[in-house]
RONULO-595647 format. One record per residue: residue number from 0; x, y, z of N, C-alpha, C in turn. Coordinates in steps of 0.001 Angstrom, whole numbers. Layout:
# residues N
+-----+---------+---------+---------+---------+---------+---------+---------+---------+---------+
: seq :     nc1 :     nc2 :     nc3 :    cac1 :    cac2 :    cac3 :     cc1 :     cc2 :     cc3 :
+-----+---------+---------+---------+---------+---------+---------+---------+---------+---------+
: NUM :       X :       Y :       Z :       X :       Y :       Z :       X :       Y :       Z :
...
+-----+---------+---------+---------+---------+---------+---------+---------+---------+---------+
This chain:
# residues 200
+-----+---------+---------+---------+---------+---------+---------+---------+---------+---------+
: seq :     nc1 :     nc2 :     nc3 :    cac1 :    cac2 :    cac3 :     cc1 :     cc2 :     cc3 :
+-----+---------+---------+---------+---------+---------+---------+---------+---------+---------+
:   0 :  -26427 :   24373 :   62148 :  -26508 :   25539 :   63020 :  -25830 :   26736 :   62359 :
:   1 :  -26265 :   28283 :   62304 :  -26117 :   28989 :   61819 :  -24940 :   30138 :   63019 :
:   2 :  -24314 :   30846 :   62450 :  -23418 :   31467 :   63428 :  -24236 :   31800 :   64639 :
:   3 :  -25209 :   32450 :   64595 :  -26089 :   32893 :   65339 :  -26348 :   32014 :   66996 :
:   4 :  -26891 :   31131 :   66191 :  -27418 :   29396 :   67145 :  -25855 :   28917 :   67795 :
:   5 :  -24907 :   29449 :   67058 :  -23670 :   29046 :   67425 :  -23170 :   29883 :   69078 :
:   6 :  -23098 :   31110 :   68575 :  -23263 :   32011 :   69593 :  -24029 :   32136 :   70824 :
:   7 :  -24678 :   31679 :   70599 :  -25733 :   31118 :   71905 :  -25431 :   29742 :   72782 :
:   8 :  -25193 :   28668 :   72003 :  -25101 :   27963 :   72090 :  -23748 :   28019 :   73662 :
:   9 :  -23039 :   28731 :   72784 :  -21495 :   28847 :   73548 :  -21572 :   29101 :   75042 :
:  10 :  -22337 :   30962 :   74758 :  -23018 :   31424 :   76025 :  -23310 :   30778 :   76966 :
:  11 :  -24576 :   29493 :   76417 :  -25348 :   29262 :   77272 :  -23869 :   28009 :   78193 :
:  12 :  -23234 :   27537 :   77430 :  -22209 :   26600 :   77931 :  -21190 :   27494 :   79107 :
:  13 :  -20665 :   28678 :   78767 :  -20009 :   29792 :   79514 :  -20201 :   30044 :   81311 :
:  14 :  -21897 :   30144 :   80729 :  -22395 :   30520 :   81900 :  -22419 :   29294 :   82600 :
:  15 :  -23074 :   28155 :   82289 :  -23285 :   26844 :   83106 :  -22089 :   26335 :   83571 :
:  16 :  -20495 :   25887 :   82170 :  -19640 :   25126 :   82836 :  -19322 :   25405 :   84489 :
:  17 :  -18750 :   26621 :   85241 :  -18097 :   27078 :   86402 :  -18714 :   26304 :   87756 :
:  18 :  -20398 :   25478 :   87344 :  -21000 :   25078 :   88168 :  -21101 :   23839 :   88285 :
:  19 :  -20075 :   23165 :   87194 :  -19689 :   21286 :   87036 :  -18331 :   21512 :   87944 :
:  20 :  -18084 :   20331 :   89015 :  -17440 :   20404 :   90082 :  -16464 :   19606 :   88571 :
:  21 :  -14901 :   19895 :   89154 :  -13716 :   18739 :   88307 :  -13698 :   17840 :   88831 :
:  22 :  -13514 :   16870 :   87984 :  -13678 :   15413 :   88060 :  -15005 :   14818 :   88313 :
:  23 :  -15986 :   15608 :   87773 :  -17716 :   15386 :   88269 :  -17820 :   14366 :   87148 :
:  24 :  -19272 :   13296 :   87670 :  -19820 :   12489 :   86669 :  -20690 :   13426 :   85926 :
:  25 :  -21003 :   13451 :   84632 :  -21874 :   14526 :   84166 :  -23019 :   13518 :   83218 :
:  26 :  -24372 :   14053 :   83607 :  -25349 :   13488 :   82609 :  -25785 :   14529 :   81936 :
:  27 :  -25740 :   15383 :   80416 :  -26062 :   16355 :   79389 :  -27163 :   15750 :   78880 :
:  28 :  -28276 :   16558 :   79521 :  -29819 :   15849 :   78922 :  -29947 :   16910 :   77809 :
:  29 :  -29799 :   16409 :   76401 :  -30072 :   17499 :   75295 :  -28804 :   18055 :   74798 :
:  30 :  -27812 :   16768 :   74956 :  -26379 :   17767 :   74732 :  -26264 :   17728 :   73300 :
:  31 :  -26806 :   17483 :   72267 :  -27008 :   18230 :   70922 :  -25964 :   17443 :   70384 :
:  32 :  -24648 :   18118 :   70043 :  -23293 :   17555 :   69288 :  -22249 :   16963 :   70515 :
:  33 :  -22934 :   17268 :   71522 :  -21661 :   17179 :   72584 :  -20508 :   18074 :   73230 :
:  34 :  -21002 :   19306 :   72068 :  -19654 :   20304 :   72652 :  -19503 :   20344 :   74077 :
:  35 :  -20426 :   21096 :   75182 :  -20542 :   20830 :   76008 :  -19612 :   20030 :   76786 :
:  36 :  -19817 :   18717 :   76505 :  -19000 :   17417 :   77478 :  -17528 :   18004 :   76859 :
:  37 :  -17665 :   17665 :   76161 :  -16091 :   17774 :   74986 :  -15297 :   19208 :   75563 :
:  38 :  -15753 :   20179 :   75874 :  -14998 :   21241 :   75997 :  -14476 :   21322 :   77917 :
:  39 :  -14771 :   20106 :   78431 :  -14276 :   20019 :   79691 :  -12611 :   19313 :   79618 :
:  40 :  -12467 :   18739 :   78539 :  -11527 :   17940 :   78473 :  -11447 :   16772 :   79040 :
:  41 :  -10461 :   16682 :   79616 :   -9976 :   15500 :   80839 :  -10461 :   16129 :   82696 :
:  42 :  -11148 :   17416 :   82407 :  -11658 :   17758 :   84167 :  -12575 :   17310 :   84474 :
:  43 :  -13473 :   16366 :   83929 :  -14520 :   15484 :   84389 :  -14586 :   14237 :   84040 :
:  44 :  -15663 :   13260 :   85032 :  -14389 :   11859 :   85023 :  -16298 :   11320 :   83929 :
:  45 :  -16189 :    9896 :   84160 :  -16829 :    9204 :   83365 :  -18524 :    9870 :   82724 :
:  46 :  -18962 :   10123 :   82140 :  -19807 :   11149 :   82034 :  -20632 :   10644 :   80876 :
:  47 :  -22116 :   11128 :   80468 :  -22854 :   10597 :   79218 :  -23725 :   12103 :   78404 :
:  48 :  -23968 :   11943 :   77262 :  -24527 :   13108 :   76628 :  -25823 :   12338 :   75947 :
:  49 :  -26923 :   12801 :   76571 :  -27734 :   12142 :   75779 :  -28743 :   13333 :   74889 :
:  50 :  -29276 :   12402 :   73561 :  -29560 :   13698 :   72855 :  -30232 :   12725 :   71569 :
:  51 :  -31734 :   12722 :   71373 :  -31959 :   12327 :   70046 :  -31787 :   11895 :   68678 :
:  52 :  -30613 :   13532 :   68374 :  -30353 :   13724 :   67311 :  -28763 :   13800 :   67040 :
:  53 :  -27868 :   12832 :   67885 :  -26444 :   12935 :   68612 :  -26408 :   11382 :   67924 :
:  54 :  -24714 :   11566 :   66760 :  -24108 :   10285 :   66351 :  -23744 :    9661 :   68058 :
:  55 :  -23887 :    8487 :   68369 :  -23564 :    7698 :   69260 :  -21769 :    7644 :   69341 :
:  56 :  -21296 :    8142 :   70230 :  -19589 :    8064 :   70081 :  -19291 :    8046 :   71411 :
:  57 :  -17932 :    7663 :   71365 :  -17124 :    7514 :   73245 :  -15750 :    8149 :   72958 :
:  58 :  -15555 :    8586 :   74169 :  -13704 :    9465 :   74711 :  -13471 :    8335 :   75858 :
:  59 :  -12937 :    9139 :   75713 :  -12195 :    8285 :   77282 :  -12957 :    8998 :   78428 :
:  60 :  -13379 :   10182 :   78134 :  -13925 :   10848 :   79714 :  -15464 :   10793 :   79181 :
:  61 :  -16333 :   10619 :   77883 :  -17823 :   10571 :   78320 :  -18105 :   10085 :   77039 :
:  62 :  -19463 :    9722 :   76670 :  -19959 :    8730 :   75640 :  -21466 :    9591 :   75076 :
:  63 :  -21791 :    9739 :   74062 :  -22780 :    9934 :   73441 :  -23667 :    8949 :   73247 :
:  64 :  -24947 :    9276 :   73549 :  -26133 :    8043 :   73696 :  -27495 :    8943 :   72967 :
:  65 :  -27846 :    7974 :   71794 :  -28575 :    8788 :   70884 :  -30024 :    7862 :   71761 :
:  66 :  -30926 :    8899 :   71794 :  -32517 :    8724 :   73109 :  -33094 :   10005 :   73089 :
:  67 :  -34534 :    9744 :   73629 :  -35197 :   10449 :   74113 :  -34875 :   10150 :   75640 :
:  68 :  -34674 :   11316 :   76721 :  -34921 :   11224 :   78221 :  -36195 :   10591 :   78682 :
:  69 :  -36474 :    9775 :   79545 :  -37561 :    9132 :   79764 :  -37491 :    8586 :   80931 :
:  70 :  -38297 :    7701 :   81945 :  -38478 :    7292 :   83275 :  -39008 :    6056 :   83175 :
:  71 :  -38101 :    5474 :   83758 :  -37072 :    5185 :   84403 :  -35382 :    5508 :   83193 :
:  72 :  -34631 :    6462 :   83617 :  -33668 :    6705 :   82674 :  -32768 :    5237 :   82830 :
:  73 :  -31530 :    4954 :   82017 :  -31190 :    3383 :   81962 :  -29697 :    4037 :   83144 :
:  74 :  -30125 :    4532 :   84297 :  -28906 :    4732 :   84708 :  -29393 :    4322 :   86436 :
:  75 :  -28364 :    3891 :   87175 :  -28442 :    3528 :   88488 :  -28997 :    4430 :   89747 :
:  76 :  -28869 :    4479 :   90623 :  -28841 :    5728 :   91827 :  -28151 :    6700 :   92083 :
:  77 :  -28153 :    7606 :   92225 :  -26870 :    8431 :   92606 :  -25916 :    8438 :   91831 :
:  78 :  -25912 :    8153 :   90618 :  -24567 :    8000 :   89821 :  -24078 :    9115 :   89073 :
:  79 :  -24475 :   10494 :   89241 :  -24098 :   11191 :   88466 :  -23529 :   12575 :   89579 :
:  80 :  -22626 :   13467 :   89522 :  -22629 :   14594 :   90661 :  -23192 :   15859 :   90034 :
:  81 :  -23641 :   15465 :   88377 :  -24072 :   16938 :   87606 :  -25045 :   16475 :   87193 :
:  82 :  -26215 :   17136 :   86723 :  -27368 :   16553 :   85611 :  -26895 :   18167 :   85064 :
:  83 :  -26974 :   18440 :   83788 :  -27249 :   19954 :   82665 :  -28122 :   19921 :   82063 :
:  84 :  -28802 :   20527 :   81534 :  -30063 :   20750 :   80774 :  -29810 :   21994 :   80287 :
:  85 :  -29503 :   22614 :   79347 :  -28725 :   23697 :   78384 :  -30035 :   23463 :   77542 :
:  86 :  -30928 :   24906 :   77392 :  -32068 :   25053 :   76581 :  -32764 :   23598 :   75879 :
:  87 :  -33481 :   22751 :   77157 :  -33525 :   21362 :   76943 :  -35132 :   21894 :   77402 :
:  88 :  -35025 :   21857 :   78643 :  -36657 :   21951 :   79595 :  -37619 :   21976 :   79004 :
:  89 :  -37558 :   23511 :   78206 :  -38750 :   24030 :   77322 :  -39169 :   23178 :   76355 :
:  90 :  -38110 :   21924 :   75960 :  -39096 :   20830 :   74838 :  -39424 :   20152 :   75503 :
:  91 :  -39427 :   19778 :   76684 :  -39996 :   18586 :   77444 :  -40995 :   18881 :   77952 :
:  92 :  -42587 :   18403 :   77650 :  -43866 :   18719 :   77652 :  -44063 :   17752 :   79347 :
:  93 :  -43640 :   16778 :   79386 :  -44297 :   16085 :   80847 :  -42747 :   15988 :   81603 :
:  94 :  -43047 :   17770 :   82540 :  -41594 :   17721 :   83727 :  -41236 :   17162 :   85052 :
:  95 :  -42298 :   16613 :   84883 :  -42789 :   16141 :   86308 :  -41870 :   14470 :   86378 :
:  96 :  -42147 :   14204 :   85613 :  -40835 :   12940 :   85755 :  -39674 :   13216 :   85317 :
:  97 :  -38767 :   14057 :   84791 :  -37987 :   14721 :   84681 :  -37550 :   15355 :   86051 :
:  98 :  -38173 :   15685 :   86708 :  -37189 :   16258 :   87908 :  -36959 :   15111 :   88860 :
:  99 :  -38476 :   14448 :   88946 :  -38086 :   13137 :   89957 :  -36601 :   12433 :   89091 :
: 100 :  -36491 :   12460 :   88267 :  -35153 :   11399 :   87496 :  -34137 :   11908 :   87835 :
: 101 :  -34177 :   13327 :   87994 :  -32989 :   14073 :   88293 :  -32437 :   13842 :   89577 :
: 102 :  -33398 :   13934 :   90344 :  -33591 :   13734 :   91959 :  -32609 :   12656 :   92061 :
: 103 :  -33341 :   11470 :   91400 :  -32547 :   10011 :   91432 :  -31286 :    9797 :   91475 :
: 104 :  -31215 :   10589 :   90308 :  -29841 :   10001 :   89525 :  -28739 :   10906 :   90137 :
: 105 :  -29070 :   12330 :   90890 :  -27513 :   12733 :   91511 :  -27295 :   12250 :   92685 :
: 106 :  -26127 :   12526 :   92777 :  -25042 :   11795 :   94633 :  -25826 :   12924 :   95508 :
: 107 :  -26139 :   13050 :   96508 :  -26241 :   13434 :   97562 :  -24847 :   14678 :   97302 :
: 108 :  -25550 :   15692 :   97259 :  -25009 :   17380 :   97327 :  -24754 :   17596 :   96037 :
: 109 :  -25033 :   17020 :   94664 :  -24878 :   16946 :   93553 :  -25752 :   18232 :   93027 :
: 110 :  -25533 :   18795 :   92058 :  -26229 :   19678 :   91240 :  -27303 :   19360 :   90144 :
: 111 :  -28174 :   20118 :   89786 :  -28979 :   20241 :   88416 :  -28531 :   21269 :   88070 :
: 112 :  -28234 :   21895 :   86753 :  -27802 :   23264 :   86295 :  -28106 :   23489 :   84772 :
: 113 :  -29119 :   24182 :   84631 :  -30362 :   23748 :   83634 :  -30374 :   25783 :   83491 :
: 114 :  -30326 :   26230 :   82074 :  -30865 :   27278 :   81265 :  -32011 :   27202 :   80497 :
: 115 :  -32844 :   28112 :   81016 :  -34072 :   28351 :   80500 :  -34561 :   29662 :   79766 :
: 116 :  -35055 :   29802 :   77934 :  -35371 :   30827 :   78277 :  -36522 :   31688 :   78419 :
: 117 :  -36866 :   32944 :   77794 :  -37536 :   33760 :   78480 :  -38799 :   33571 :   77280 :
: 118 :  -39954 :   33216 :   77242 :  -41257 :   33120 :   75985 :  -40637 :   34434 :   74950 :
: 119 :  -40247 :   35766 :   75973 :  -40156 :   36409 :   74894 :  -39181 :   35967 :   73335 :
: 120 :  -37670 :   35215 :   74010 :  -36596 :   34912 :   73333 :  -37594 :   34557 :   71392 :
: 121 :  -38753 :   33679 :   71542 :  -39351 :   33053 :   70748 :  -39735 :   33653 :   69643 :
: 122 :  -40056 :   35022 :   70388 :  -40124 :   35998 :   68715 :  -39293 :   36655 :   68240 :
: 123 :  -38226 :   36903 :   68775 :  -37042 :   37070 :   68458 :  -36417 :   36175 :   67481 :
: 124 :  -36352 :   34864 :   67954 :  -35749 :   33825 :   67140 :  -36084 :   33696 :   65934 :
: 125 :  -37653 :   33805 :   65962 :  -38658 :   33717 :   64874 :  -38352 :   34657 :   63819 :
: 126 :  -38192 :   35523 :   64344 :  -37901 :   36946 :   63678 :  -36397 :   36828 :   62632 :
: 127 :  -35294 :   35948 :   63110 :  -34180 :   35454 :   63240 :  -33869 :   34497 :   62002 :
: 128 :  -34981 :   33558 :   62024 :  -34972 :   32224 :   61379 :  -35605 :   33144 :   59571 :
: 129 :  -36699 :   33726 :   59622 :  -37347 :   34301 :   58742 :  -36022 :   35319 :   57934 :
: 130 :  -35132 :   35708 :   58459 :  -34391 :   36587 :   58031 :  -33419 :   35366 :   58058 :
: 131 :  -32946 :   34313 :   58126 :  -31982 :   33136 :   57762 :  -30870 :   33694 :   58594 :
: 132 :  -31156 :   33913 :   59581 :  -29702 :   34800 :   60726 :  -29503 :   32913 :   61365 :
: 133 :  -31008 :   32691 :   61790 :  -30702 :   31604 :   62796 :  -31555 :   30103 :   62688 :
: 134 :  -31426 :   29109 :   63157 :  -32112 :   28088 :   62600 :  -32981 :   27727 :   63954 :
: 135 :  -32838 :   28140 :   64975 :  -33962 :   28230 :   66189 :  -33942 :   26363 :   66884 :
: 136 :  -33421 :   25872 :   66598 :  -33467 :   24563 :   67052 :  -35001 :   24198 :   67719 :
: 137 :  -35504 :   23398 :   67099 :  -37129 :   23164 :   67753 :  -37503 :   24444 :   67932 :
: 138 :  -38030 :   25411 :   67438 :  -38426 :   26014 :   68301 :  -39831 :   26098 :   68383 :
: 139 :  -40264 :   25396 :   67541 :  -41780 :   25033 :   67896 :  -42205 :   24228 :   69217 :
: 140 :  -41078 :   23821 :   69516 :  -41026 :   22455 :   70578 :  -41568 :   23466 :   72023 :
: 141 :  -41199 :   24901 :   72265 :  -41161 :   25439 :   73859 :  -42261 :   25551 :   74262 :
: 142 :  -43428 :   25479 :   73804 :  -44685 :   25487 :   74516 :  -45086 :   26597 :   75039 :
: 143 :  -44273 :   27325 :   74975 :  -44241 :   28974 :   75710 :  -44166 :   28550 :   77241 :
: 144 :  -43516 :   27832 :   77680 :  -43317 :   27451 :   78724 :  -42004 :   29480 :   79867 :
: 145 :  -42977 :   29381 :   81226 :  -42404 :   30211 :   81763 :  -41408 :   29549 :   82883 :
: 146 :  -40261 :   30090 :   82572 :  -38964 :   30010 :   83633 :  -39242 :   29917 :   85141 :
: 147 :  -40342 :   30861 :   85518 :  -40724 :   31818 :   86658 :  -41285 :   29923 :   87036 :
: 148 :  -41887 :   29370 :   86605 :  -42236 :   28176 :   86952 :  -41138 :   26843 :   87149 :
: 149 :  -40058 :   27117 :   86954 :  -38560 :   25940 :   87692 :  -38774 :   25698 :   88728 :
: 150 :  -38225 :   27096 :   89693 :  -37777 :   26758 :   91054 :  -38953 :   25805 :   91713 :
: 151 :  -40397 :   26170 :   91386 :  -41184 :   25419 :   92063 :  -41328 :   24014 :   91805 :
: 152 :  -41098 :   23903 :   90495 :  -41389 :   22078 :   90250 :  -39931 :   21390 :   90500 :
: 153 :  -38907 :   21989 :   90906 :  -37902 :   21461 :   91228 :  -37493 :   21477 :   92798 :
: 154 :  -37823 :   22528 :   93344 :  -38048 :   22544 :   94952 :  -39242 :   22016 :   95556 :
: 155 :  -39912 :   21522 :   94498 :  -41032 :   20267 :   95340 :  -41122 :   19096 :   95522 :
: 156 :  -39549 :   18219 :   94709 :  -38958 :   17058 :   94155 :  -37883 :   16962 :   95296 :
: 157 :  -37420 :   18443 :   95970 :  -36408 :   18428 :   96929 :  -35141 :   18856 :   97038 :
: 158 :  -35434 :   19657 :   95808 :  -34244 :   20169 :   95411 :  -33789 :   21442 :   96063 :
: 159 :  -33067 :   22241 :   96604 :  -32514 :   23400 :   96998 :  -32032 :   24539 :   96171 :
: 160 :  -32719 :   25446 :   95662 :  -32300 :   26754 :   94891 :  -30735 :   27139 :   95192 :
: 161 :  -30018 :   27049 :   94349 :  -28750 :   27673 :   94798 :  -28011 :   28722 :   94020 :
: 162 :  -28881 :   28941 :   93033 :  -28758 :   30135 :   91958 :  -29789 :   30340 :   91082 :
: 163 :  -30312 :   31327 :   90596 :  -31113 :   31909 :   89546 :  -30720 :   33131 :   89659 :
: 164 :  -30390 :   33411 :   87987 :  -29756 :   34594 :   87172 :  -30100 :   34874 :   85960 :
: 165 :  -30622 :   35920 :   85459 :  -31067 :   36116 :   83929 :  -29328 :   36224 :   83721 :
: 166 :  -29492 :   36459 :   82218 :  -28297 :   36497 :   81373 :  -28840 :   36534 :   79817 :
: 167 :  -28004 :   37087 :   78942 :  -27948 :   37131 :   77509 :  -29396 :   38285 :   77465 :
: 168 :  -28776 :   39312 :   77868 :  -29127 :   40540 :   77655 :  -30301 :   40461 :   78583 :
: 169 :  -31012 :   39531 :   79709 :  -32316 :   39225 :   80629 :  -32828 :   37963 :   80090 :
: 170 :  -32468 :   37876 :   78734 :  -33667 :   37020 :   77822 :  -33615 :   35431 :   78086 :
: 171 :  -32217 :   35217 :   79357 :  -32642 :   33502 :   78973 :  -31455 :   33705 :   80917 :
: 172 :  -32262 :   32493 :   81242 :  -31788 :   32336 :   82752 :  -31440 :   30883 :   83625 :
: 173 :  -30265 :   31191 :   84009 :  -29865 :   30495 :   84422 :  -29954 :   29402 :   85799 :
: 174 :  -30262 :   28596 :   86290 :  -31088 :   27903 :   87517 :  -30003 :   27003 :   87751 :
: 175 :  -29157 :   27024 :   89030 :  -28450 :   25998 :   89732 :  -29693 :   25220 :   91242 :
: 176 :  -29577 :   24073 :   91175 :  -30231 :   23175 :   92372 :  -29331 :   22609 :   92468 :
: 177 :  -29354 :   22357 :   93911 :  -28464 :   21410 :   94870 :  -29349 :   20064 :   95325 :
: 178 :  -28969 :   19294 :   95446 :  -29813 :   17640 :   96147 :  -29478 :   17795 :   97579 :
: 179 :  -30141 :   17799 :   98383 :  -29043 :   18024 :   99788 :  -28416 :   16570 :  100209 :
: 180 :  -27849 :   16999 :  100868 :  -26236 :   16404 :  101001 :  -26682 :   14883 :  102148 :
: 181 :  -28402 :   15007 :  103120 :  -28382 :   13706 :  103875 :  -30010 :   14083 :  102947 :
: 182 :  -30529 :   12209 :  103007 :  -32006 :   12279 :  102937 :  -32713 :   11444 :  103855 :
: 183 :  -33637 :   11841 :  103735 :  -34539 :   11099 :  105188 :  -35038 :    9641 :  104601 :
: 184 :  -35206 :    8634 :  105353 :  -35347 :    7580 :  104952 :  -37266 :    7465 :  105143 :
: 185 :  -37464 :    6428 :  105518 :  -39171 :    6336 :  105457 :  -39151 :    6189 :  106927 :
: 186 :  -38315 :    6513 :  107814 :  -38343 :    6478 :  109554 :  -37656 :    7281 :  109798 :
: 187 :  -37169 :    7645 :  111091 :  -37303 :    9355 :  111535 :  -35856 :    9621 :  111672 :
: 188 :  -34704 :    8743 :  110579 :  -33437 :    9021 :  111245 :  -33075 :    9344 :  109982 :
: 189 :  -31881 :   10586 :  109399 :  -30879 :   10468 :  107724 :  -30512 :    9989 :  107284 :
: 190 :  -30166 :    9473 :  106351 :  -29507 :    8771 :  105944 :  -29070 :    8916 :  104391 :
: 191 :  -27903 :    8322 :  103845 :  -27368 :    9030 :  102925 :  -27583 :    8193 :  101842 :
: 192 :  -27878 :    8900 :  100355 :  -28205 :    8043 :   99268 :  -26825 :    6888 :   99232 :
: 193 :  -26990 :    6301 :   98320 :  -26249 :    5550 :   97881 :  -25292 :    5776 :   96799 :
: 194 :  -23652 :    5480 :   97079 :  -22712 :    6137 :   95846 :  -22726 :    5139 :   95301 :
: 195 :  -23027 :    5499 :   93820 :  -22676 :    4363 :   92601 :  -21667 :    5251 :   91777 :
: 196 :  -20594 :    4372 :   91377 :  -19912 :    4628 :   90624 :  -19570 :    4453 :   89549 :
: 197 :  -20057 :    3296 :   88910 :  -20303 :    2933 :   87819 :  -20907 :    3145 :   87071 :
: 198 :  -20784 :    3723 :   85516 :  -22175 :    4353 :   84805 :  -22365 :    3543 :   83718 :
: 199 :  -20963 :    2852 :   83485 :  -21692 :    1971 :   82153 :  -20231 :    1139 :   81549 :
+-----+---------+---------+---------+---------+---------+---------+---------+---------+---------+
């Protein structure tokens, strides 16, 4: 990664951390090196970073797991109070099981908190990489995928909008979802997911 990719990178962490509760379970879909997890310290409790291209390693507060994201993910119900997705989305070509997983895997009032950015960012980068400023991470991977298209495939899974914000000059934006806090069962009364606490 080039200073550039570095700088961004940070940003995009800046803006997201304030929206991981302390002591949250955290699942980092795409957490790259891990900074991310790593720069919480000891304020979040058992937690996983998963990421392709990520040496496999453990702390005491979260573990690196080298994978592709996929469905059924190898994790229980409700076991997580964060899912992140930090410039992840745009490589993932089939989202549609991706949000249902998300759905799954947080506690009841748990978050998704996922940065996306803008098609334009792409020629920029491009522009970036050609001049050796930046190394663009995949960036063939985004599909030209539009932002403006989240809230809907994630509020149709059940999720609750609880923030969207451009940032980094407009060009890349930020999306908090909430899971709500009771879910309806397959008969006409609430009822509440199930807490797992155990992740591994």
């Amino acid at each position: 990664m080039r200073n550039f990719d570095i700088l961004l990178q940070r940003w995009r962490a800046r803006v997201a951390r304030p929206w991981v509760p302390r002591g949250a379970n955290v699942l980092d879909i795409g957490c790259f090196d891990g900074n991310f997890l790593d720069s919480f310290g000891d304020r979040i409790g058992a937690s996983v970073g998963l990421d392709p291209s990520v040496l496999p390693h453990e702390t005491p507060h979260y573990r690196l797991v080298s994978g592709h994201f996929h469905e059924p993910a190898p994790f229980a119900d409700a076991s997580f109070d964060a899912v992140v997705l930090l410039a992840t989305l745009e490589h993932i070509r089939d989202k549609e099981p991706l949000a249902r997983e998300c759905y799954r895997l947080l506690r009841p009032n748990g978050r998704l908190i996922m940065t996306v950015p803008s098609p334009a960012v792409d020629l920029i980068i491009a522009a970036l990489i050609r001049c050796r400023l930046a190394d663009g991470m995949a960036l063939e991977e985004h599909h030209g995928f539009n932002p403006r298209q989240v809230p809907t495939l994630f509020c149709s899974r059940g999720f609750g909008l609880e923030k969207w914000r451009r940032f980094q000059l407009g060009f890349n934006h930020l999306f908090v979802f909430r899971k709500p806090a009771l879910e309806r069962s397959h008969g006409s009364h609430p009822v509440r997911s199930p807490h797992i606490k155990r992740l591994f």
